[in-house]
C-alpha positions, 0 to 999 in steps of 0.5 A: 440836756440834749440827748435821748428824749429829744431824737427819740420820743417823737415816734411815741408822741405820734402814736396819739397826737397827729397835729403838727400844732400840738406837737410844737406846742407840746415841747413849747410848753415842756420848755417853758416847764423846765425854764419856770423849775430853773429859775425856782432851782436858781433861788434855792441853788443860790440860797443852798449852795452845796453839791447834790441838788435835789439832795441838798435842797430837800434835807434843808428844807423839809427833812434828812429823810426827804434829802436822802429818798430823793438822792436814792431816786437820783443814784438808781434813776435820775442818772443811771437811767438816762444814762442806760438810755443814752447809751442804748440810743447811741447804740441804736443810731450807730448801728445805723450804718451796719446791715439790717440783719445786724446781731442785736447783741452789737448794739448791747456790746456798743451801749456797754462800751461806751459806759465804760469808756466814759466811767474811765475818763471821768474817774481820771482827772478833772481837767480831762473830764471837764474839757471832753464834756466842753467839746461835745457840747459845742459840737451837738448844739452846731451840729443840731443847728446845721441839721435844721438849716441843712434839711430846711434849705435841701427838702423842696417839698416840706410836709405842712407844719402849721404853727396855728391851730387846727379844728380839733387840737383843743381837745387833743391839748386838754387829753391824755395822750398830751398829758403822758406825752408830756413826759416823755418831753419832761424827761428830753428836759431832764438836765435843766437842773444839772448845774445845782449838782455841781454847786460847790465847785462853781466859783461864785454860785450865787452869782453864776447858778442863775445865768446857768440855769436859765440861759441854758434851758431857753437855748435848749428850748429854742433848739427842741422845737427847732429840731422838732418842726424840720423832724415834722416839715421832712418826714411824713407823720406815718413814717416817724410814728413809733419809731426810735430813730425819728433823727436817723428817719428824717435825716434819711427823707431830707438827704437820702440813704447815704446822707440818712446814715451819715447824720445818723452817725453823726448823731450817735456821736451826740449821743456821747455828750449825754452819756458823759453829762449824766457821768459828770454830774450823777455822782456827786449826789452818791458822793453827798450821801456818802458824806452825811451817812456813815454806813454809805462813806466809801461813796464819798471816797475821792481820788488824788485830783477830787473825783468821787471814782467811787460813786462814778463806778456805782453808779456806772454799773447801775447802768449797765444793769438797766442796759442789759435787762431793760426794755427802752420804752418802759425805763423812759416812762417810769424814769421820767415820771420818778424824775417829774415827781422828784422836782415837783417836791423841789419846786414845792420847797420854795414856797416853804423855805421862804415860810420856814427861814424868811430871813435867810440870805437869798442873793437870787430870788425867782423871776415873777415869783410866785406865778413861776414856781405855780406854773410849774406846779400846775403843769407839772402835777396834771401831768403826774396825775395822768401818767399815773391814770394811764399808765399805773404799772410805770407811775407805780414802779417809780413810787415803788422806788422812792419807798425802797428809798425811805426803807434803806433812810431807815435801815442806814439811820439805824446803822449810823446810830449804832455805829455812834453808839460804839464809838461812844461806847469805845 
């Protein structure tokens, strides 16, 4: 979960919203978003326990056709985006320590390196692939933690943060600026739901997934608006706004140059986590697909050790498409309002599952249902609504995505009958 959307989307969340308040309170309620669809997902997870996640869950509950779009978003957004993102940002912090003048082909050449050095351990063997993303995750929420109490204790003079609000935030609460910028929050969350891709290879899903799911989103919410209040309380509000590097900035006005761009090294290296999380987990969905869909089987072809190095590759080189020919901040938009609209369907589902199949064995049911998977919805679909009022190019393209998705269902349904036909036919 941790990566590019939380040292990145600050500067473009500063760009229309000058409380300190409303900020903290935005990656609060962003939290609390991710934690409500996590504990949602853990029902249907524990109901449903198979790889593939959205995937998985849409075409049990409502139709194939809805579990296939979804895993389209997934394989051309939902991972290989973020991982283009990661990548880029990796890259952009990592230049930090180079001259001003730099080449920008430098950081295209780091982000590009960096896919393919992962795509190489994790096509491997599993023992390998698993025990890098165990290190790098240890090592980002430490590093996150001894950032904050560091810059906390050498500032002397913070900037004011204050934790109540002020005249004119109500408003500033209830506009667009919060609702878009709540995107950008949603997709620094994106993760929360990663373990549902990995549901067949845990030990006991029904019995793990829960804790996964929800341990995981509180620490990464208390982590967020940690880092984002010592962001506020070190660096002045101008000098972060529409910038990229937010955590290089402040860890520039906390430390100096030198102590800048060590920790601007040192969350490049971070960055290497997300990179590796998305690798891990995206392709076991272009994995399911190609299980359940004739015409896309070599997506499902695993090596010696289990690994779908097919997928892996796939959807690799969709990344380093999106490296090579796309803008940051648009990609970040439209990925993740594709993203949000894709788990909105899912979180709807559980209200239909328990309609459809009331006897099926649910060995965890969601905490506080239905007042959970409702805030999600409530919050989530006000968000939606927004991004696609105020930002119709971005909210168009990613609903431009899920009907190429339905298109190819169609063209790939048509292909698996035919190829029935001839096998029945021979």
């Amino acid at each position: 979960m941790i990566g590019t959307g939380v040292f990145t989307s600050l500067g473009y969340q500063l760009e229309g919203i000058r409380s300190g308040f409303v900020l903290l309170a935005l990656w609060a309620i962003g939290g609390l978003i991710a934690l409500c669809g996590a504990m949602t997902y853990a029902e249907l997870g524990a109901a449903l326990p198979r790889s593939g996640g959205e995937y998985n869950f849409l075409s049990r509950i409502y139709h194939p056709m809805a579990g296939f779009v979804s895993g389209w978003v997934s394989a051309t957004i939902g991972f290989a985006a973020p991982t283009a993102l990661a990548a880029m940002t990796f890259a952009a912090y990592s230049t930090s320590l180079l001259p001003e003048d730099h080449s920008p082909l430098i950081e295209t050449a780091l982000a590009v390196g960096l896919v393919v050095a992962l795509t190489a351990v994790h096509s491997a063997n599993r023992r390998q692939s698993g025990g890098l993303q165990a290190v790098f995750t240890v090592l980002k929420v430490a590093a996150i933690v001894v950032f904050c109490l560091a810059a906390m204790l050498w500032v002397e003079a913070p900037q004011p943060v204050s934790f109540l609000p002020q005249p004119g935030d109500g408003t500033l609460v209830t506009g667009g600026a919060f609702a878009v910028s709540l995107i950008y929050v949603s997709y620094a969350y994106t993760g929360w739901n990663a373990a549902t891709y990995l549901s067949s290879e845990l030990e006991n899903p029904q019995r793990d997934l829960p804790g996964i799911l929800f341990l995981g989103t509180a620490v990464v919410t208390a982590l967020y608006v940690a880092l984002h209040y010592v962001f506020l309380s070190v660096a002045p509000m101008d000098a972060l706004a529409g910038e990229l590097e937010v955590g290089y900035i402040a860890a520039e006005y906390a430390f100096g140059e030198y102590g800048g761009r060590f920790a601007g090294a040192a969350l490049a290296l971070l960055l290497i986590s997300t990179v590796s999380a998305m690798t891990l987990a995206g392709p076991r969905v272009l994995m399911v697909i190609g299980e359940d869909f004739k015409p896309l089987r070599f997506l499902s072809h695993t090596n010696r050790d289990g690994l779908p190095y097919v997928a892996i590759m796939g959807q690799s080189a969709l990344a380093l498409i999106f490296i090579v020919t796309s803008s940051f901040e648009s990609v970040l938009v439209f990925a993740g309002f594709t993203l949000a609209l894709n788990s909105f369907v899912t979180v709807l589902g559980v209200f239909v599952l328990r309609i459809r199949q009331p006897d099926l064995a649910r060995p965890y049911r969601t905490f506080a249902y239905p007042v959970t998977p409702v805030i999600y919805l409530v919050l989530m679909g006000w968000t939606l609504g927004y991004v696609l009022y105020q930002r119709p190019t971005e909210g168009l393209f990613g609903l431009g995505i899920i009907a190429s998705g339905v298109v190819f269902f169609l063209l790939s349904t048509r292909g698996r009958i035919q190829s029935d036909s001839e096998g029945d036919a021979s």
